[in-house]
N, C-alpha and C positions, 0 to 999 in steps of 0.2 A: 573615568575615561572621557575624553572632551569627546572625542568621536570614536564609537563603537565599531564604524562599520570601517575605519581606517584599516587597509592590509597590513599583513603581517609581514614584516620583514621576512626578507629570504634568509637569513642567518636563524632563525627561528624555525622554520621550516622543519624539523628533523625526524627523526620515526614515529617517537611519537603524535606526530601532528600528521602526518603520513596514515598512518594509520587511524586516525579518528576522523580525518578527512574518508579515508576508503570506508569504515562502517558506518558511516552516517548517510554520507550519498550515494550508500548500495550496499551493500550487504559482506562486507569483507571481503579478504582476499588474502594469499598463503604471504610469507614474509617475502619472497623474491617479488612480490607484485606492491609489495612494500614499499620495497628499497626503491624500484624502478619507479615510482611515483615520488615520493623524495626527491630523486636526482634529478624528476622535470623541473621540482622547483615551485612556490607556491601557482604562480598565475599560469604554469602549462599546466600543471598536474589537474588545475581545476579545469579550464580549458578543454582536457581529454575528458574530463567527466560530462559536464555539461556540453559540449560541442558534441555528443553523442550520435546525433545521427551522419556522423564522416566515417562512422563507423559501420563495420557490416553485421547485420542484423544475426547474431545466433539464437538455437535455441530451437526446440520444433515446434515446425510449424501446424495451426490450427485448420484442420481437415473434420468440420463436423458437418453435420445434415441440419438445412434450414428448413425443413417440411415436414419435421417431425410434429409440431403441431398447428398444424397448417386447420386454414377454415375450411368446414363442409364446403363443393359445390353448389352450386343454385341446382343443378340434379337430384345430388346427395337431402338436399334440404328439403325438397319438394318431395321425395321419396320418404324423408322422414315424418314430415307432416300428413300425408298418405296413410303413412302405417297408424299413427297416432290417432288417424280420425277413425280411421276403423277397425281399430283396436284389434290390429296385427302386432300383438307383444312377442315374436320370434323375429320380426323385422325390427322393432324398438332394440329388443334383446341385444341382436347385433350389431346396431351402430353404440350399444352403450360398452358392451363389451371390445370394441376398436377403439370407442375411447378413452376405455382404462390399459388395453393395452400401448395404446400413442403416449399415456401419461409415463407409464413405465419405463419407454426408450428414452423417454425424455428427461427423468429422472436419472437414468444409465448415464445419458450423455451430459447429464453435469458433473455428475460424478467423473467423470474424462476429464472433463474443461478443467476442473479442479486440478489435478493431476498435470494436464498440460501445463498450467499457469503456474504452479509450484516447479516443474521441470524448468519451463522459461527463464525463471528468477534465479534458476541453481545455476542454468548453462549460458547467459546469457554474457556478452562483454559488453551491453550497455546499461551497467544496473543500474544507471540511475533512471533511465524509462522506463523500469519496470519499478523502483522507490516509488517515483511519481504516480504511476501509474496506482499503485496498491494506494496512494496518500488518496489521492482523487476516487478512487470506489468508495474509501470512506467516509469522504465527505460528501459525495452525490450518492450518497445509500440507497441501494435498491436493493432487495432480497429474493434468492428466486422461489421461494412458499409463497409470495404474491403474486407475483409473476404469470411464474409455471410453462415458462416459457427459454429452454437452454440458449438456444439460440440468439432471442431477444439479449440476453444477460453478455453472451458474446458479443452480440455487434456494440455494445454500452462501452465493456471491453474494447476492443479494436478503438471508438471513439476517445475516450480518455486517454488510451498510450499515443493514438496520430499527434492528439492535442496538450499531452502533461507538461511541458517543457513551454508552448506556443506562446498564445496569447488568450488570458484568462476570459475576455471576453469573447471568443468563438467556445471557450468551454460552457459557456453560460449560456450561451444562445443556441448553443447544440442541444443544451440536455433538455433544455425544456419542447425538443423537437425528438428526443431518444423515446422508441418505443417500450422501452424498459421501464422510462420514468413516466412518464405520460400513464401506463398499468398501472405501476404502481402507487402515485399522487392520484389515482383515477381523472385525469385530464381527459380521457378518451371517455367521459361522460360529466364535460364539460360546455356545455351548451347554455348561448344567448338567453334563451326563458329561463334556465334553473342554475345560473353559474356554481359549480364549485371550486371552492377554496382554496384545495389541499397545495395544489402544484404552485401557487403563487402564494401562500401561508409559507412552505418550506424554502420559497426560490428568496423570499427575503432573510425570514431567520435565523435558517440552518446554511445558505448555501453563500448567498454574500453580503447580508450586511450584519448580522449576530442578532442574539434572540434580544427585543427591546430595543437595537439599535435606528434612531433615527423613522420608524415607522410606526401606524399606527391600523388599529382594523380598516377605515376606511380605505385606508391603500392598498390592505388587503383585498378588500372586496372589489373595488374597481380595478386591480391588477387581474384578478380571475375573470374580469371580462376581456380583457385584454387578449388573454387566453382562451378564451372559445375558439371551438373550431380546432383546437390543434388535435389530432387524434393519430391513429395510423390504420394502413389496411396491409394486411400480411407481414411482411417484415421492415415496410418500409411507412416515413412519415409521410401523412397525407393532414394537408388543410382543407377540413369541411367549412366552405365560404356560407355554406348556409347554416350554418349554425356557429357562425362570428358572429357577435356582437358590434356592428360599427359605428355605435354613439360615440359620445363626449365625454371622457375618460377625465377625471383627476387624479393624480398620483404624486404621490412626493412633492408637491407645493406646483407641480406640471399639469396643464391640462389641455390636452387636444383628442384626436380622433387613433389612439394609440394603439398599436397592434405586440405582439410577441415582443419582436426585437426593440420596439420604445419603450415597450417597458423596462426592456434589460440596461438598453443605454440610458435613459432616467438610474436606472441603479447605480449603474458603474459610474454615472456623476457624484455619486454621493462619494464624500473622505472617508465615510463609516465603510464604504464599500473594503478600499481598498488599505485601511486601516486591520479590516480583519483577514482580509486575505496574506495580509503580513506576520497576524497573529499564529495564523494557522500553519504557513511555513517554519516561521518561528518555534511551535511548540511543536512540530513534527522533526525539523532537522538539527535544533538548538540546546531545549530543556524543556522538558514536558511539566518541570512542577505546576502546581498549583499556584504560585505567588510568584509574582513578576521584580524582578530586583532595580533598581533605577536604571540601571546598564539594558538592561532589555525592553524598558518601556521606551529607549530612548533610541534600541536599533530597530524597534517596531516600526516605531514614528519615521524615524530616517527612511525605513525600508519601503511602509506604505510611500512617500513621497515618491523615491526611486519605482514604484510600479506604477505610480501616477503620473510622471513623467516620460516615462517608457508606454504611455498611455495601454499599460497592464497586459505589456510582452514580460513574460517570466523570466526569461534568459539575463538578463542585467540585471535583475536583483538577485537571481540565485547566482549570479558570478560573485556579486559582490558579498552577498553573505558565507558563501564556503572561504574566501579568501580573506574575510574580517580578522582580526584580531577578536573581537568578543566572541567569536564561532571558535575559536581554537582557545579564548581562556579558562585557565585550570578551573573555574567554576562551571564551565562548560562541559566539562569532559568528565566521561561516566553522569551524564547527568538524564537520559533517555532510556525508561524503561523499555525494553527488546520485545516487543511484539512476537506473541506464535511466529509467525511468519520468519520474522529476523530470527529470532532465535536458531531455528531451523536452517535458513538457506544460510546465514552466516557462519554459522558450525559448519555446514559442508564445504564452501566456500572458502572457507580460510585453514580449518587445518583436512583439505582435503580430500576428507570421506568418502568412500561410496555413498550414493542417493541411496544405498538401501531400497523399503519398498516404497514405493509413492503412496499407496493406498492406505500404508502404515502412518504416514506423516501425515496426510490429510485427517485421517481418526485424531491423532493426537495433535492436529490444529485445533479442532472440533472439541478436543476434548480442553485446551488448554484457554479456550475462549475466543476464534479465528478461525472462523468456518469462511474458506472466500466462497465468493457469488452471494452469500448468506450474511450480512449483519443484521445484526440483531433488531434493527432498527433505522427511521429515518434520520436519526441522528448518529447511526456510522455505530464506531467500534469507542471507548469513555477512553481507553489506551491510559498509559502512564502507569498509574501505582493501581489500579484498574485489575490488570493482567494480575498482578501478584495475591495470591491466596494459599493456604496450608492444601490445598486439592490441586489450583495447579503448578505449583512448586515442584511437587510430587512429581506429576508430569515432565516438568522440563525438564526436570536432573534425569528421570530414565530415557527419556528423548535423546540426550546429549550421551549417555550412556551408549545408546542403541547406538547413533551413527559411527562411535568411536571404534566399539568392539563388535558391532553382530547382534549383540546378545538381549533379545529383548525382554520385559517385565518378566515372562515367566520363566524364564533361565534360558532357553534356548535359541540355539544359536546356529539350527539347519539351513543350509545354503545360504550361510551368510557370507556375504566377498569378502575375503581379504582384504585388509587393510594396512598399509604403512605409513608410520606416523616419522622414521627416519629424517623424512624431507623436512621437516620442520626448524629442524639445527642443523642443515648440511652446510649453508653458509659461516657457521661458526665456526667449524674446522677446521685446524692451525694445516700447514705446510706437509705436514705429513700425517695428514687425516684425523689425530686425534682430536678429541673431544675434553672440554674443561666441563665438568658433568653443574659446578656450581654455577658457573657464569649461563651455561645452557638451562638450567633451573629456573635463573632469574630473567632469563630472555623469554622463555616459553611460561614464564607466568605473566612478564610483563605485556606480551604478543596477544595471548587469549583470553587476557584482565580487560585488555584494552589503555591500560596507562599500568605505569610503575605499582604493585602493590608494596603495604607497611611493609617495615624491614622482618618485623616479627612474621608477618606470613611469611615472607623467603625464607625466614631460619625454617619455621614448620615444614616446607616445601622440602628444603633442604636436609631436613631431618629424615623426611619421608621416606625419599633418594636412598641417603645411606641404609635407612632400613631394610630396604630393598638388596643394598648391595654394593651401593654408590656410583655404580657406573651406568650408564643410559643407553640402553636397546632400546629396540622396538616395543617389548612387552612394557619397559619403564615409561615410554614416551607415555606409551599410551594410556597406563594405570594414572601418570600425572597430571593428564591431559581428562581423564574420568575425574579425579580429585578436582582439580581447576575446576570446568562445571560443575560441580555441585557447590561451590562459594556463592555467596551471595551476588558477588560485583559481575558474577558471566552475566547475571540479569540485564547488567545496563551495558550501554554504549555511548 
């Protein structure tokens, strides 16, 4: 392909592409939300997605308590060191006891956040702020077992959805000012006499130029002076001036009297920079494999340029990647292992389910490898063929089970909502209601495959059907709709 990131004709444009455009840059959506994306046509349809915020914000809203682990008073502290000296252990007692009970609410209310945030993604009409958003926790990884702080993890939160879409460098230059990341890189015990590394080890690495790219320890270690001083006090950032460092920095072949933000912009000079931020788009909305094919080292390259010249505003390159021709080629499509997450809010999302319980879906993220607030690591979530294992396999096909019918792992199925799955072929319909049960067989396999399955699975599907009875209810949709997930190909997108 001479150029990858050339658009796709609008005669190409058609459901299927409709629909791999809709689960890619968000999380699915029922067949009528299909079709209406379709008929905008390649450059509105993407338009409506990326042009996101002309849109009104759904979805509920976060109402949590920022004082749940709030710092002792200078009172409280001086009362504690009081007791301590004269070994008043019922006055000790007490504030240790407050402070396993604060740990507790504060554990409570991430377990909320959770719950909001998976609500968010389910109910929301701008998924792709909330794609982004979930892309960007994993790549600015912070966990809250380091933390320990819900709050803190929230406003990191709130920060990455303002800025997912923006421009990559206010991403860069916030986090390393996020009280989230500052805990957990320990920055906040980053001080002129004793620099530590961590927050400027991973701000090259892991966050924008890739691990070995372009760097070396020295730049490590004069980027962490760089970084003195940044710390926070309560919920918000604070610079301790007296414990910057305001010598003569070298960095990246750069050397003057450099603070935070020269360090970031020395980064975002480098082509490794924005070479990898291309990468990372790329294997989040493109093709996760492991091995890069000529066609994709070459929309990378295209792509890093296009956020280099957009001096790395995201919107112009993600316009032009969903409307690529390599974004919509059949090597592309079903090429993205589905994330816990996807998995989950795109089942609801497209063939309509009740959310069921929240609480239940957060366990079985947790369980399937996608605990949000919680990666595993500062290097995010490994995603791709990552996800797939014989444990949680397991998981997803009774997940997919669960949102379909009610019924979960242990057979039961108490106060589980109703569900109709009718809506899914009400467009197929002929003139006088009826239904063609093979043509609706192969749309609704085609619909929740995500592309056309072999003709052999249709017959299977098809086979299935008649077994049943051949004609399509509700109890059929739905039994097909259990079948489909459990295939192999519901994995990807």
């Amino acid at each position: 392909m001479a150029n990858p990131l050339q658009p796709i004709p609008r005669k190409d444009f058609n459901y299927a592409a409709a629909l791999h455009l809709l689960n890619r840059a968000g999380f699915g959506g029922t067949p009528a939300q299909v079709i209406a994306l379709q008929e905008l046509g390649p450059e509105k349809a993407v338009d409506f997605l990326v042009d996101f915020e002309d849109l009104p914000r759904s979805g509920p809203n976060a109402e949590f308590r920022g004082d749940i682990m709030r710092e002792l008073s200078a009172e409280e502290r001086e009362s504690l060191r009081r007791a301590r000296a004269a070994g008043d252990e019922e006055t000790v007692a007490r504030f240790e006891r407050e402070r396993q009970e604060r740990q507790r609410n504060d554990r409570t209310q991430l377990r909320e956040m959770q719950k909001w945030w998976l609500a968010r993604m389910i109910e929301t009409g701008r998924p792709l702020e909330e794609k982004l958003t979930l892309l960007w926790h994993g790549h600015f990884a912070t966990g809250y077992r380091t933390i320990e702080n819900s709050y803190h993890m929230l406003l990191q939160n709130d920060f990455l959805r303002r800025n997912c879409a923006g421009n990559f460098a206010d991403l860069a230059r916030g986090i390393v000012r996020d009280p989230a990341m500052l805990k957990y890189l320990d920055n906040d015990e980053n001080r002129r006499t004793s620099p530590n590394e961590n927050l400027a080890r991973e701000l090259l690495e892991l966050f924008t130029l890739g691990e070995g790219n372009g760097y070396g320890e020295r730049d490590i270690k004069e980027g962490a002076r760089a970084l003195t001083g940044l710390t926070f006090r309560g919920n918000a950032p604070f610079f301790d001036e007296r414990q910057h460092d305001g010598g003569v920095k070298s960095i990246l072949g750069r050397t003057g009297n450099f603070g935070a933000d020269d360090f970031v912009s020395i980064i975002l000079a480098r082509p490794e920079c924005s070479r990898f931020i291309a990468w990372k788009l790329y294997r989040h909305f493109v093709n996760d494999a492991p091995a890069l094919g000529r066609d994709g080292r070459e929309t990378i390259e295209r792509l890093a340029k296009s956020i280099r010249d957009a001096r790395y505003d995201l919107r112009p390159a993600l316009r032009t990647l969903f409307r690529s021709q390599h974004f919509h080629a059949p090597e592309n499509r079903l090429s993205v292992v589905k994330s816990p997450v996807q998995l989950a809010v795109q089942t609801i999302r497209s063939f309509r389910t009740p959310t069921r319980d929240l609480s239940a879906l957060v366990d079985a993220g947790d369980l399937m490898g996608q605990q949000l607030f919680q990666p595993p690591s500062v290097k995010g979530w490994d995603g791709g063929r990552a996800w797939i294992n014989t444990a949680t396999l397991f998981v997803r096909q009774n997940l997919a089970i669960y949102l379909v019918t009610g019924r979960r792992p242990d057979g039961s199925t108490t106060g589980a909502e109703p569900y109709d799955a009718t809506h899914l072929v009400a467009h197929l319909r002929d003139a006088r209601g009826e239904l063609d049960a093979a043509d609706a067989v192969r749309h609704l396999a085609t619909f929740a495959l995500g592309g056309a399955p072999a003709p052999e699975r249709v017959a299977a599907l098809e086979e299935f059907i008649e077994s049943l009875g051949g004609t399509l209810d509700d109890d059929r949709i739905k039994a097909l709709l259990c079948l489909l997930c459990a295939l192999p190909e519901y994995q990807l997108c």
